[in-house]
ZAGUTI-373923 format. One record per residue (C-alpha): residue number from 1; residue in one letter; x, y, z. Coordinates in steps of 0.25 Angstrom, whole numbers, plus 5000, padded with zeros to 4 digits. Layout:
nr | rest | east | north | up
NUM | A | X | Y | Z
...
***
This chain:
nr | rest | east | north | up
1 | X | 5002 | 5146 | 4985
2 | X | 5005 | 5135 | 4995
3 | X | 4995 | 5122 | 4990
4 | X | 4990 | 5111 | 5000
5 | X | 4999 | 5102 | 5009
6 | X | 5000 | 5094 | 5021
7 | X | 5012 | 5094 | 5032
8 | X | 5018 | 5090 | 5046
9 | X | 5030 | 5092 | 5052
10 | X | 5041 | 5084 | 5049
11 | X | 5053 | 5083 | 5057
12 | X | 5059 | 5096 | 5056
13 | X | 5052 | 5101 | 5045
14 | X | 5038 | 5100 | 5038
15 | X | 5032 | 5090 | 5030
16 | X | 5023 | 5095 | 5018
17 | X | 5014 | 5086 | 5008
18 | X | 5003 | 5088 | 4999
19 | X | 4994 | 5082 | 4991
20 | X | 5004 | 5077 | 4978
21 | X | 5012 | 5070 | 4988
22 | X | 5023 | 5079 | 4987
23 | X | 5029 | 5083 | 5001
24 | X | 5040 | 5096 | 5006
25 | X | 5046 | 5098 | 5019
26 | X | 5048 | 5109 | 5026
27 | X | 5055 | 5117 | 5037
28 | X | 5046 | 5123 | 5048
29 | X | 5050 | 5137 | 5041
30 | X | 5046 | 5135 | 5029
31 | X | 5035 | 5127 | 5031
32 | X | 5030 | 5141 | 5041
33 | X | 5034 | 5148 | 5029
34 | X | 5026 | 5140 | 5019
35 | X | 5013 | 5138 | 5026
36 | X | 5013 | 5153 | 5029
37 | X | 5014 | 5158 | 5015
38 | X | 5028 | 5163 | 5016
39 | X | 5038 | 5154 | 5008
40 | X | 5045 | 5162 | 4997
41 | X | 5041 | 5155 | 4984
42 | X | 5055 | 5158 | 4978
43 | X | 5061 | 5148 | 4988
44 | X | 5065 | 5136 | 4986
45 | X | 5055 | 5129 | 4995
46 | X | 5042 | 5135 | 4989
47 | X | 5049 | 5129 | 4976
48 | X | 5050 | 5117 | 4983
49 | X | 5036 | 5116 | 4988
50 | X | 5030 | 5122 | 4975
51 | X | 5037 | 5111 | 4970
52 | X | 5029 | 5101 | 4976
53 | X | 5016 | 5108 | 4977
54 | X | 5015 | 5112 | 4989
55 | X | 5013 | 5127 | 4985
56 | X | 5015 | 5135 | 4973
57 | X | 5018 | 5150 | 4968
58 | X | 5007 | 5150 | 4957
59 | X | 4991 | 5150 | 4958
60 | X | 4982 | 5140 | 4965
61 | X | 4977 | 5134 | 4954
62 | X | 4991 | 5132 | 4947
63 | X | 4995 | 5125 | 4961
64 | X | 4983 | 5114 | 4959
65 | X | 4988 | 5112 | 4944
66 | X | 5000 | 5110 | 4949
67 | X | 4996 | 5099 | 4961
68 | X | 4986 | 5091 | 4952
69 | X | 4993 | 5081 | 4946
70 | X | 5003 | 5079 | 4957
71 | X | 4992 | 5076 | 4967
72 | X | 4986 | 5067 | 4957
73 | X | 4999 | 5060 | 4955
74 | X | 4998 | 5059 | 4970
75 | X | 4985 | 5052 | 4967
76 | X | 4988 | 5046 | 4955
77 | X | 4980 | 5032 | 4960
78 | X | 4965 | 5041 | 4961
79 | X | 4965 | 5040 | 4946
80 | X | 4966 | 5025 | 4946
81 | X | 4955 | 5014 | 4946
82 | X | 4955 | 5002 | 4955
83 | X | 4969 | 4993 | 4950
84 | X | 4971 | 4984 | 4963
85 | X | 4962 | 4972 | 4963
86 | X | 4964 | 4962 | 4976
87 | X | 4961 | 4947 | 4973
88 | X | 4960 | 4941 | 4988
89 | X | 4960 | 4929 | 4982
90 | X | 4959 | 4920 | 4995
91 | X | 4959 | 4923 | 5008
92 | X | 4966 | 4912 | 5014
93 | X | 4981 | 4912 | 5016
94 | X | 4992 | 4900 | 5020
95 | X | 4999 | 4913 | 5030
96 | X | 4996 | 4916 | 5041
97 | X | 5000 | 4932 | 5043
98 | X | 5002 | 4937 | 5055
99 | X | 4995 | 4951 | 5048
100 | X | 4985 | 4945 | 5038
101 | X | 4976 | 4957 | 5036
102 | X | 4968 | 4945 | 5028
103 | X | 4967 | 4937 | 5039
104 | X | 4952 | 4937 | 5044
105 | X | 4940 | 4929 | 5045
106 | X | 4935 | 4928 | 5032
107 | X | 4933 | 4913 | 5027
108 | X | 4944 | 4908 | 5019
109 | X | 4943 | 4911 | 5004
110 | X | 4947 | 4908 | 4990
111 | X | 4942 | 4918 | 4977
112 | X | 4936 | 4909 | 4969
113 | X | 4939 | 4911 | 4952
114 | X | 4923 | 4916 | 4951
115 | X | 4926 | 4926 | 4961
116 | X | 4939 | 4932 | 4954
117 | X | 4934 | 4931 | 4940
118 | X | 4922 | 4941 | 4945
119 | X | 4933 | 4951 | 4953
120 | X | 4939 | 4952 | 4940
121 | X | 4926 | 4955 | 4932
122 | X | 4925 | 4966 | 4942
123 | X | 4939 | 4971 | 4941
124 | X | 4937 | 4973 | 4926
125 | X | 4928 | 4984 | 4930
126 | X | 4939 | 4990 | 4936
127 | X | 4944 | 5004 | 4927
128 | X | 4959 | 5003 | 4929
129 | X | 4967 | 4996 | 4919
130 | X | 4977 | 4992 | 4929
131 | X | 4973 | 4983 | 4938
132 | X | 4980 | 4974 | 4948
133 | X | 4974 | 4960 | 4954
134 | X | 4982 | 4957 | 4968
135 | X | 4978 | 4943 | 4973
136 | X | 4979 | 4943 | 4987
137 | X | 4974 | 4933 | 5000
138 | X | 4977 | 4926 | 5009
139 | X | 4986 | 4919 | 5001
140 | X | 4980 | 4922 | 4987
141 | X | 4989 | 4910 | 4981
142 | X | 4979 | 4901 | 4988
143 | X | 4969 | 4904 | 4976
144 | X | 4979 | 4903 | 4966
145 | X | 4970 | 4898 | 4954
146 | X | 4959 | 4913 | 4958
147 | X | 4973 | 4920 | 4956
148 | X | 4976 | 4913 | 4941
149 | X | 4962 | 4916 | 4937
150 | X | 4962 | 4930 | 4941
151 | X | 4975 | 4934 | 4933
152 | X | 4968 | 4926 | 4921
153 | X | 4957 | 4930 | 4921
154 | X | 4960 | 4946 | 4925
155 | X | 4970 | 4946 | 4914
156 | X | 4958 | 4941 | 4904
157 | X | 4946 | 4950 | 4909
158 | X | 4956 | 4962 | 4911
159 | X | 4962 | 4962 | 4899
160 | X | 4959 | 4978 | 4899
161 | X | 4967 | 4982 | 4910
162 | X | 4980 | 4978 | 4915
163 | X | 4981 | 4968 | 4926
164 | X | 4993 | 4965 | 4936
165 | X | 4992 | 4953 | 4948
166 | X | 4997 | 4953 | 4960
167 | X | 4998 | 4941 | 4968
168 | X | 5001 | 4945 | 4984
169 | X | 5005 | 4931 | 4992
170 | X | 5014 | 4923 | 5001
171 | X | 5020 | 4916 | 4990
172 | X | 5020 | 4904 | 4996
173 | X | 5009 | 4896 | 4988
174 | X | 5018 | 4900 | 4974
175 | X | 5020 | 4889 | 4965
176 | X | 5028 | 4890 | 4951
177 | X | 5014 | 4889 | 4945
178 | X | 5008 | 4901 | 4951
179 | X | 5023 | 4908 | 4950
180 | X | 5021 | 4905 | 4936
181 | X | 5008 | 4910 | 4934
182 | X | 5011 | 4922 | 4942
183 | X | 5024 | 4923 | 4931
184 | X | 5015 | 4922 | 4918
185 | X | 5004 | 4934 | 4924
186 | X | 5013 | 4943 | 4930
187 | X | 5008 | 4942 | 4943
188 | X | 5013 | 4952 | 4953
189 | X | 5018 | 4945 | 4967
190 | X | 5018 | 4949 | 4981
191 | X | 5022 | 4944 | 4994
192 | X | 5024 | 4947 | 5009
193 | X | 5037 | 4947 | 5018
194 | X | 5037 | 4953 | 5030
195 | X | 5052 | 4951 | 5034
196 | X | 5062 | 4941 | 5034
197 | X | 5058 | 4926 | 5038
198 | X | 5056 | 4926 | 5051
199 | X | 5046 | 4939 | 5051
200 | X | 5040 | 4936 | 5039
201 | X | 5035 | 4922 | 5044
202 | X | 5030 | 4927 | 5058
203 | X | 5023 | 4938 | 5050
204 | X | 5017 | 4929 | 5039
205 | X | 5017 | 4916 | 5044
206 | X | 5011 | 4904 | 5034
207 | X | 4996 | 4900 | 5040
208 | X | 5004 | 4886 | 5047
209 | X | 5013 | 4894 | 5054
210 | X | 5024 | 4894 | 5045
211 | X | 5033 | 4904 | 5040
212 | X | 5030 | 4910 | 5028
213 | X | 5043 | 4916 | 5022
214 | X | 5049 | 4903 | 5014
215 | X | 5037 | 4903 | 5006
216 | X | 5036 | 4916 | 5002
217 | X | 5051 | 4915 | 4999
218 | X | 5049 | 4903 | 4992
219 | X | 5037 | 4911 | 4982
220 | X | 5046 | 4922 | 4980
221 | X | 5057 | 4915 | 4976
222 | X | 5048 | 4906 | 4967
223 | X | 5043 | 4920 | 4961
224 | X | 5056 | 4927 | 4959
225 | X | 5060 | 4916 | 4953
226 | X | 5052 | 4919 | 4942
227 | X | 5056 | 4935 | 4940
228 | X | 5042 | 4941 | 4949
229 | X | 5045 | 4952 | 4957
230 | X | 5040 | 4949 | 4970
231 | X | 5034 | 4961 | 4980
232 | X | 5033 | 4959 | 4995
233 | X | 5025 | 4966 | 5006
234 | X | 5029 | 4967 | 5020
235 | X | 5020 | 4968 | 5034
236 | X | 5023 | 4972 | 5046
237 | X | 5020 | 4967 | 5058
238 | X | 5025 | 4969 | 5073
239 | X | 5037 | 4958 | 5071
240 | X | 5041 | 4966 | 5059
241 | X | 5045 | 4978 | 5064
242 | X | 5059 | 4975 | 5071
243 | X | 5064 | 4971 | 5058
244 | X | 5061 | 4983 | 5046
245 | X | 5076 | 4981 | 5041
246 | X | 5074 | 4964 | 5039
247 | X | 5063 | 4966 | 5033
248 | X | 5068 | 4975 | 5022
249 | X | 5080 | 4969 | 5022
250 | X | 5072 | 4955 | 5019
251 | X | 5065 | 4962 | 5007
252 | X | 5078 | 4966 | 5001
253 | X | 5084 | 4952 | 5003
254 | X | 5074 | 4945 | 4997
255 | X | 5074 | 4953 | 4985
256 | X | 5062 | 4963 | 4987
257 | X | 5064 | 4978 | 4983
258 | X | 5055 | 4983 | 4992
259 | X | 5048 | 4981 | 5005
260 | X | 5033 | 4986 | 5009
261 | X | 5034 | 4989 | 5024
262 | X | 5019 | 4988 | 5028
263 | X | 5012 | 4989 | 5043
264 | X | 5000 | 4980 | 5047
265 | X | 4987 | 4983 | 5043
266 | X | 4978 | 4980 | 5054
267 | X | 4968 | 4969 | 5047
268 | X | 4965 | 4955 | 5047
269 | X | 4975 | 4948 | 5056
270 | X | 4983 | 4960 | 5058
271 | X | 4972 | 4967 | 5067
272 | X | 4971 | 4954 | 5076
273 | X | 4987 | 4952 | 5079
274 | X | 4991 | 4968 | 5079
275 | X | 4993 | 4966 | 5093
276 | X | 5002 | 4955 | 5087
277 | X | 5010 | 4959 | 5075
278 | X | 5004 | 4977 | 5075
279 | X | 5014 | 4987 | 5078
280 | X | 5011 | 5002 | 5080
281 | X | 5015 | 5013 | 5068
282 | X | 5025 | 5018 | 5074
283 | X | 5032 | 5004 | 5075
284 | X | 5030 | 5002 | 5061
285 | X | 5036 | 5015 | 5057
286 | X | 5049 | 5011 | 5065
287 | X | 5047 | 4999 | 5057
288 | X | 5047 | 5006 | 5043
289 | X | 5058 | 5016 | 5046
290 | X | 5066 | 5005 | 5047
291 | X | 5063 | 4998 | 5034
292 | X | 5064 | 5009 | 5027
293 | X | 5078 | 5012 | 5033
294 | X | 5081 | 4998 | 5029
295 | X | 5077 | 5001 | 5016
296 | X | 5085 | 5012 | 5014
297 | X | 5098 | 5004 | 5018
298 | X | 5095 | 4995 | 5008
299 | X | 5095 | 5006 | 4997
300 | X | 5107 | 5013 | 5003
301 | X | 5114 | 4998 | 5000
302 | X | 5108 | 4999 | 4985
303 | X | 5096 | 4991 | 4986
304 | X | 5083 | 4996 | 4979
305 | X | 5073 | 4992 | 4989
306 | X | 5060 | 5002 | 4994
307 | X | 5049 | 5002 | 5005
308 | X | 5034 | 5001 | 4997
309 | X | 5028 | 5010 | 5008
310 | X | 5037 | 5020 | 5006
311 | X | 5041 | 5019 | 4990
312 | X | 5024 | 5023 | 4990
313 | X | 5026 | 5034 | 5001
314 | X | 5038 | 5040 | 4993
315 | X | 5031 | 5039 | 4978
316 | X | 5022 | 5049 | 4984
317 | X | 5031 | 5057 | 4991
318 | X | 5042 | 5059 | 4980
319 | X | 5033 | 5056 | 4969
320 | X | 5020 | 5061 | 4972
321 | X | 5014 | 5049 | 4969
322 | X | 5006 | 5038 | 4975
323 | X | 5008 | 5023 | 4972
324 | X | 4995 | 5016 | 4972
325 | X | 4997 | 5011 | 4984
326 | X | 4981 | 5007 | 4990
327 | X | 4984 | 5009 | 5004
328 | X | 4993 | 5025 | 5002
329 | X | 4982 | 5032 | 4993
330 | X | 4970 | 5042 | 4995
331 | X | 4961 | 5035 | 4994
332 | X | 4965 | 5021 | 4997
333 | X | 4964 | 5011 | 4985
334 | X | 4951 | 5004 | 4992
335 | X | 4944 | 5002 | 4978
336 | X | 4948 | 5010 | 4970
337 | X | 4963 | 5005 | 4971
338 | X | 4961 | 4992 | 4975
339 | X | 4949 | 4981 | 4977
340 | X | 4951 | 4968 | 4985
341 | X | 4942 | 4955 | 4982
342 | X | 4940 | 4944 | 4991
343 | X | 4941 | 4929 | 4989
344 | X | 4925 | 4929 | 4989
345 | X | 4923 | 4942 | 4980
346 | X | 4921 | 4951 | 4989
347 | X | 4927 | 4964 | 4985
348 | X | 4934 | 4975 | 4994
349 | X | 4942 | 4990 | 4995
350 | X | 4954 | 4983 | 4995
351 | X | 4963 | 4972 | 5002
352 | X | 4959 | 4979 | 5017
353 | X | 4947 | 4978 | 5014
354 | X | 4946 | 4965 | 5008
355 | X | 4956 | 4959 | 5022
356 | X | 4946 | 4966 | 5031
357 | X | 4935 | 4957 | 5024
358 | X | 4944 | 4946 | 5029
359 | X | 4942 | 4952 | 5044
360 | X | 4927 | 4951 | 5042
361 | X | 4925 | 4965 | 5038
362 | X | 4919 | 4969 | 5024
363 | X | 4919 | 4982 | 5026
364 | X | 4926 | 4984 | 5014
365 | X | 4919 | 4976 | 5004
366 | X | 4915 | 4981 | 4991
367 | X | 4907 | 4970 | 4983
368 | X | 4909 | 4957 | 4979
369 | X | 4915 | 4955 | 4964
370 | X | 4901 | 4947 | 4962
371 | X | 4890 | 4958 | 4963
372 | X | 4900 | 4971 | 4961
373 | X | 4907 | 4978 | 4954
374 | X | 4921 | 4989 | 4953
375 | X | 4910 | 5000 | 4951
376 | X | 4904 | 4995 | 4965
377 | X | 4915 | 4996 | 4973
378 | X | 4919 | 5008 | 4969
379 | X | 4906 | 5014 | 4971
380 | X | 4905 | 5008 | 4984
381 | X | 4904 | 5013 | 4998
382 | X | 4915 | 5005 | 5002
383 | X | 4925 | 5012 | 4992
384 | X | 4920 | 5026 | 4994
385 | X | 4920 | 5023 | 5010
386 | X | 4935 | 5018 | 5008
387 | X | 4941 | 5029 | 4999
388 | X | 4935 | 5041 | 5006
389 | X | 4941 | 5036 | 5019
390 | X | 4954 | 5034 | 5013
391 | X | 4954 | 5047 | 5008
392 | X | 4966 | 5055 | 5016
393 | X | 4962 | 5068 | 5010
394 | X | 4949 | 5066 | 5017
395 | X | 4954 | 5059 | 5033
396 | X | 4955 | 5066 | 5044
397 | X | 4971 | 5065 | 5048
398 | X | 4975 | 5061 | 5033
399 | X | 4970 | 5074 | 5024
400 | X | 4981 | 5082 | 5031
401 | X | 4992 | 5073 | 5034
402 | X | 5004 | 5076 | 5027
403 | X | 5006 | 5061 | 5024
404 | X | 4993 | 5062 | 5017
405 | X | 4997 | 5060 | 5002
406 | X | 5007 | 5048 | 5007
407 | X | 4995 | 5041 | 5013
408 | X | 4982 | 5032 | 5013
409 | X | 4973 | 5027 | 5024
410 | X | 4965 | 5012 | 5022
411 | X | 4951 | 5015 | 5028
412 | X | 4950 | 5000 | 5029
413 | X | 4961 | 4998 | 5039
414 | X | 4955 | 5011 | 5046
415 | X | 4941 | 5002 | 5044
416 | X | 4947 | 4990 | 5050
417 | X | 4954 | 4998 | 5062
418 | X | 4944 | 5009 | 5067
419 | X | 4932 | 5003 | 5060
420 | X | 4932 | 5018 | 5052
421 | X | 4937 | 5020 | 5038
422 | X | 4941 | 5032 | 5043
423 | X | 4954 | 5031 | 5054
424 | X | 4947 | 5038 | 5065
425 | X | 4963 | 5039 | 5071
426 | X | 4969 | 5045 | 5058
427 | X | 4984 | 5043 | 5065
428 | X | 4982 | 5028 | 5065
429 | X | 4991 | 5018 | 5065
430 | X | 4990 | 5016 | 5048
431 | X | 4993 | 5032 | 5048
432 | X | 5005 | 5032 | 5057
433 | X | 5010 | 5021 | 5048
434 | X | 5011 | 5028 | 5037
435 | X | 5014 | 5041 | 5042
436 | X | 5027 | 5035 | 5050
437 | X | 5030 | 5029 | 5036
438 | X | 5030 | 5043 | 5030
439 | X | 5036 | 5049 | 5040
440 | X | 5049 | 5041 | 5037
441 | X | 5048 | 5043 | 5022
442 | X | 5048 | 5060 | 5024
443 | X | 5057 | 5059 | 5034
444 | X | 5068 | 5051 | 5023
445 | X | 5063 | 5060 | 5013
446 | X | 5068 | 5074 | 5023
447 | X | 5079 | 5068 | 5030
448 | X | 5085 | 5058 | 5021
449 | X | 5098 | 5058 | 5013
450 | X | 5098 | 5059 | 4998
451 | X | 5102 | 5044 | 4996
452 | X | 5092 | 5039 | 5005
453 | X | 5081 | 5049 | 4997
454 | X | 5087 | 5044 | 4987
455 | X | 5082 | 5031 | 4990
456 | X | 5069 | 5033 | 4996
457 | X | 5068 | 5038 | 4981
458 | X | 5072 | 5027 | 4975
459 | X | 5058 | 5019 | 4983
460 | X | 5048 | 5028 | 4975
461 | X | 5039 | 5022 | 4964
462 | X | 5041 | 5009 | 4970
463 | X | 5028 | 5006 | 4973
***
């Protein structure tokens, strides 16, 4: 019997996935050949399919026995609870980024200890036992005294479950006392850099108009100093896309084993300067071919250094299984992978909806950690409105794509950018993105030679 898939044409052949992730190609013969009932199941290509669930010689039922638990696998994060809690700390920021999707006209504000000691309270409702408590801003080293008592305090009402921390900042408040206190919890740290110097301060700018790239060197140093490994995010704005190879390259001088290529998203500042800094998709897939054949030269020197989109992209496709990465799931991980909470208490989906909060919208508010709990949120209208419209089984243009298990759609950028959870133009920009990005992965993975397979290999389970 031949089971469920999706395909497209695909340079000169034809590319075939289904739901476990796994994915075949095949020539316009055998595909005729296939699809009509007529390949010999002795050959080695029905082997190779059967292989990878695309058919199989026995019973109906034996096939679905067969496909369960890779297809769970595929969708290994279904299983888990909420484990991604987002302390916005403050709102308020010494930079001034060209892209702030936080950038918007809420009042300046600071979570007060009150306020963090009950989102807490509400988190220990929460079923998972591994959790993870990201600070974020603004700047959330502007509330520095909220951020010590939320790791104290989360460490002694938590004590059931396993807690990580994550601080994700410019660095350039640091001091030896916060490096040290960050040292004694094991605190996770994460930064930006979009490039070398000179991109990296017309991109993020400090709030006087300074450059911003001494100081977070400086913090990173400071950091490194003391044994913390040290990850980085990159954005990409319209100055950014003549110069893919400096910015990997910049990466790799600096130490960093990986770069996370990422486009805009249209929010907060970056919706009012796109005519300034936004590019179309196909310009940022120019821009990411070219990265990741900068990477590759690297590893071809012997340098072990990956691409984040893609190492998550590749887990699924070589491995059949997906990271739990929020915004490349079915569902997304509005609520029931992440929650955001806002300086005053407020609590949101996640971070997007939580920054278009920020942009006068509340569209995506929950509760507040005062009068609610994670029973309320998850039984909201909000939640139930989000995950159904992120969904891809279910949409119009994603339920047959053959990029379909690869994927994820964010109803909030949808939301923000038609005013419809529901992309009324399902090949929009966001889709084009990542199906450029794919695009370049599957071609590698038909056309590439065996060392640079080899490498693309070497980027999986990375993330």
């Amino acid at each position: 019997m031949i089971g469920s898939f999706r395909y497209k044409p695909f340079r000169n052949r034809y590319l075939l996935t289904n739901d476990s992730g796994r994915y075949a190609f095949l020539s316009k013969e055998c595909f005729q050949q296939f699809i009509a009932g007529a390949m010999d199941p002795e050959s080695e290509m029905w082997a190779m399919l059967q292989s990878r669930l695309f058919c199989s010689k026995e019973s109906r039922e034996t096939y679905l026995q067969e496909a369960i638990e890779p297809v769970r696998d595929n969708h290994a994060y279904l299983f888990s609870p909420t484990s991604l809690f987002i302390f916005a700390v403050t709102n308020q920021c010494n930079n001034g980024c060209v892209y702030c999707q936080a950038d918007g006209c809420a009042a300046a504000s600071r979570m007060s200890i009150d306020t963090a000691d009950k989102a807490i309270d509400r988190i220990r409702e929460a079923p998972s036992k591994n959790l993870t408590i990201e600070f974020q801003g603004g700047e959330p080293l502007l509330n520095w005294e909220t951020i010590k008592y939320v790791v104290k305090a989360a460490k002694a009402k938590l004590g059931d479950k396993k807690v990580s921390f994550t601080i994700v900042s410019n660095l350039s408040l640091l001091t030896e006392e916060m490096v040290n206190f960050i040292v004694e919890n094991k605190i996770s740290i994460s930064t930006s850099l979009d490039g070398p110097r000179d991109l990296h301060d017309r991109n993020r700018p400090c709030a006087d108009g300074q450059g911003s790239y001494d100081t977070m060197l400086r913090g990173l140093a400071m950091l490194r100093a003391r044994g913390l490994e040290v990850g980085a995010i990159q954005t990409t704005t319209k100055a950014s896309l003549l110069y893919a190879k400096e910015i990997v390259n910049e990466y790799a001088e600096l130490g960093f084993t990986s770069v996370f290529l990422r486009p805009l998203t249209r929010l907060g500042a970056a919706s009012r300067r796109w005519h300034e800094i936004g590019y179309t998709p196909e310009e940022f897939i120019q821009f990411y071919q070219e990265g990741i054949s900068a990477i590759l030269d690297l590893n071809r020197k012997g340098l072990h250094f990956f691409e984040s989109h893609a190492s998550i992209f590749l887990s699924k496709m070589l491995l059949g299984y997906s990271p739990n990465y929020m915004e490349l799931r079915s569902p997304c991980g509005a609520t029931i992978g992440q929650i955001a909470f806002a300086p005053n208490g407020d609590v949101y989906t996640c971070d997007e909806g939580r920054m278009l909060a920020e942009m006068g919208d509340n569209a995506f508010r929950l509760g507040n950690v005062e009068n609610s709990g994670y029973g309320d949120w998850l039984d909201s209208s909000v939640c139930k409105a989000v995950c159904s419209a992120s969904l891809l089984e279910t949409l119009p243009g994603c339920c047959d794509c053959v990029y379909q298990p690869y994927c994820g759609v964010c109803p909030i950028v949808n939301y923000a950018l038609e005013g419809s959870l529901i992309s009324t133009h399902p090949n929009n920009d966001r889709c084009r993105v990542y199906r450029g990005m794919l695009d370049i992965l599957f071609t590698y993975l038909l056309e590439a030679d065996e060392a640079t397979l080899q490498h693309l290999y070497n980027w999986v389970g990375n993330n």
